[in-house]
N, C-alpha and C positions, 0 to 999 in steps of 0.2 A: 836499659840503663846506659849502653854505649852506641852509636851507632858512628864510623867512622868509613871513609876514604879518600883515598887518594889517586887522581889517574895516573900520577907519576909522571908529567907532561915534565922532560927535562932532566929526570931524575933512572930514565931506564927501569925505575921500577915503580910497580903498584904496591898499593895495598889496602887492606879493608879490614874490620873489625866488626862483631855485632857480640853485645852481650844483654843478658837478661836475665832479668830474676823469675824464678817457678816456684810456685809453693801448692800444696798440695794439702787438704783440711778435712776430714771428715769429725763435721758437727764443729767443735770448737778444739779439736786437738789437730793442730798442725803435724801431719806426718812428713812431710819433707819440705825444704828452703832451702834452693841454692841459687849460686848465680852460674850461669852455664856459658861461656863464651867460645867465640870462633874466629879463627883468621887467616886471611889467606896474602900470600907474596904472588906477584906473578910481572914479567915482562915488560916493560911499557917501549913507549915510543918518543921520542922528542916530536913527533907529528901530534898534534891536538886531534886531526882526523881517526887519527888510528888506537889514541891512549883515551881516549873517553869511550867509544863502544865497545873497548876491551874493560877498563873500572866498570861499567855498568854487568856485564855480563857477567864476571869474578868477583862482584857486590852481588849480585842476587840470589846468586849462588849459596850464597852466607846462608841463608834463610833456611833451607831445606837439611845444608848442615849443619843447623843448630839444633834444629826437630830430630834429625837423626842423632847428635849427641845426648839429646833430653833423653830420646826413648831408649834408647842403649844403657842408659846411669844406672848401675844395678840399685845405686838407694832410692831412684826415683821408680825403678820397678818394687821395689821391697813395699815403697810409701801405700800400695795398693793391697798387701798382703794382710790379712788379720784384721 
């Protein structure tokens, strides 16, 4: 749904965004819909060398904590229950 960053070239700081919708269906009855978002602040550099492979590395990062937010959601564990 969102996918944002910024290297923060200029501005001493990053930032990144990732959001996205999960839904969860068994048959035709929707057991869970949310939208799960993640973000992170970090450091930058007025050096374009230094503030790009730092936004890439704390952007991809999003990723793996978004999956760890999803699987942590006790409604999105519940969605699997009964």
């Amino acid at each position: 749904m969102r996918s944002e960053i910024g290297s923060g070239i200029g501005e001493n700081a990053g930032h990144g965004l990732l959001a996205a919708e999960f839904t969860v269906t068994r048959g035709t009855i929707q057991n869970f819909r949310k939208v799960i978002t993640v973000e992170a602040r970090w450091n930058s550099s007025f050096i374009g060398g230094v503030a790009i492979p730092a936004a890439e590395r704390n952007y991809m990062a999003l990723y793996p904590a978004l999956v760890t937010r999803l699987f942590s959601d006790p409604d999105f564990l519940s969605a699997f229950n009964g």
